[in-house]
C-alpha positions in Angstrom: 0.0 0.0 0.0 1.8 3.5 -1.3 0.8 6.0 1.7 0.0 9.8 0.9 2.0 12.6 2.0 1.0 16.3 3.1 2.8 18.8 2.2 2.3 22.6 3.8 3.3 25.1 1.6 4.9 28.6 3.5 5.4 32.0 1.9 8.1 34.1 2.8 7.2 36.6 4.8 9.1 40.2 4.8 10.5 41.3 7.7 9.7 44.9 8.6 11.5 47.9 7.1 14.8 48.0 7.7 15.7 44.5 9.2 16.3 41.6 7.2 15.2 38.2 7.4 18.3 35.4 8.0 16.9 31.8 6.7 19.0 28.7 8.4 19.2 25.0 6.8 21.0 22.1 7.6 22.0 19.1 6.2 23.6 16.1 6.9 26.1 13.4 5.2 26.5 9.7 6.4 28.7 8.8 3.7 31.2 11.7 5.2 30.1 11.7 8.5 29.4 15.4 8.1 26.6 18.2 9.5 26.4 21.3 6.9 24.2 24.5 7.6 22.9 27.4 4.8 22.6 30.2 6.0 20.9 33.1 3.6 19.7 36.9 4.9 17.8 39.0 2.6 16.2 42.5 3.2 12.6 43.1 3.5 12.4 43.3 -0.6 13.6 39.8 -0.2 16.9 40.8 -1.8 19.7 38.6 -1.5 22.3 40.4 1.4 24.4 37.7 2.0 25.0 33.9 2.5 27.5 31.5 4.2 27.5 27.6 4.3 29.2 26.1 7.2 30.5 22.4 7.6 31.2 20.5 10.7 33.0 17.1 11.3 30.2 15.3 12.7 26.7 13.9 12.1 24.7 15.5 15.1 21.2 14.9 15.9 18.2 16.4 14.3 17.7 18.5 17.3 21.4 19.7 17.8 21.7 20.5 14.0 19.3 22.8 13.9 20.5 24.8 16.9 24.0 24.6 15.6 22.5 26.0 12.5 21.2 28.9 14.8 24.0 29.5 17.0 26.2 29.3 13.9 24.2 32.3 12.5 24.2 34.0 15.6 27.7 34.1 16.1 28.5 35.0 12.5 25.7 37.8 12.5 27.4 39.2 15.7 30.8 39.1 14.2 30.2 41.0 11.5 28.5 43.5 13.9 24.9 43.1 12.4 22.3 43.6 15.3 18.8 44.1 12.7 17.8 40.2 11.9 14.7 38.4 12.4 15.8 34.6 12.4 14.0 31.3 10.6 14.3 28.0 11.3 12.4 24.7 10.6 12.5 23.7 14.3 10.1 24.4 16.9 11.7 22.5 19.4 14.8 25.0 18.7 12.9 28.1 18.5 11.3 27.7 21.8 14.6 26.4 23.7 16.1 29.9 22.3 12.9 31.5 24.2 13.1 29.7 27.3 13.4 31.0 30.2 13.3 28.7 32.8 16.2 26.7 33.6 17.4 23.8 31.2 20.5 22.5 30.6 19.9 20.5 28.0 22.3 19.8 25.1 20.4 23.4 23.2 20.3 25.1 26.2 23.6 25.1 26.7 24.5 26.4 23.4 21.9 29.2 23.6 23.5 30.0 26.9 27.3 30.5 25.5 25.3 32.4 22.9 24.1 35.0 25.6 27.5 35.3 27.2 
């Protein structure tokens, strides 16, 4: 029996005037044993600013991917000194560990923590 799929289809929203909007993906390789994140900003005409992939020697889990893709982009965006972003990711479980506030020490957690340092 062939199942049937869903699939949800999101529009990009703008980000308000004079922000930009910083997309994060990740990826990951068995074969190479490797985690890779995408990470693209654009302005609120949805005009490419800038990108950056990143690679890392390991396979992570689903969960620590994605907040490596976020703390990845965090610590780049801050880097360059860019302070105006409105973040995306495809993790809830992520996005509400960043929001937290309560006291976990879980494995995101503790990266959103040395984030905030």
């Amino acid at each position: 029996m062939i199942g049937t799929s869903t699939f949800v289809a999101f529009v990009w929203q703008r980000p308000l005037l004079g922000r930009y909007k910083c997309n994060i993906d990740v990826a990951f390789s068995s074969h190479f044993n490797r985690t890779g994140i995408g990470i693209c900003a654009r302005d609120s005409e949805g005009t490419f600013v800038l990108a950056k992939v990143v690679t890392y020697r390991y396979r992570y889990s689903v969960d620590v991917r994605e907040a490596l893709g976020l703390y990845t982009a965090l610590y780049w965006l801050s880097d360059m000194q860019f302070d105006n972003f409105d973040f995306e990711t495809d993790s809830k479980l992520t996005c509400d560990a960043f929001h937290a506030t309560r006291d976990d020490y879980s494995e995101l957690n503790v990266l959103f923590l040395h984030v905030a340092l």
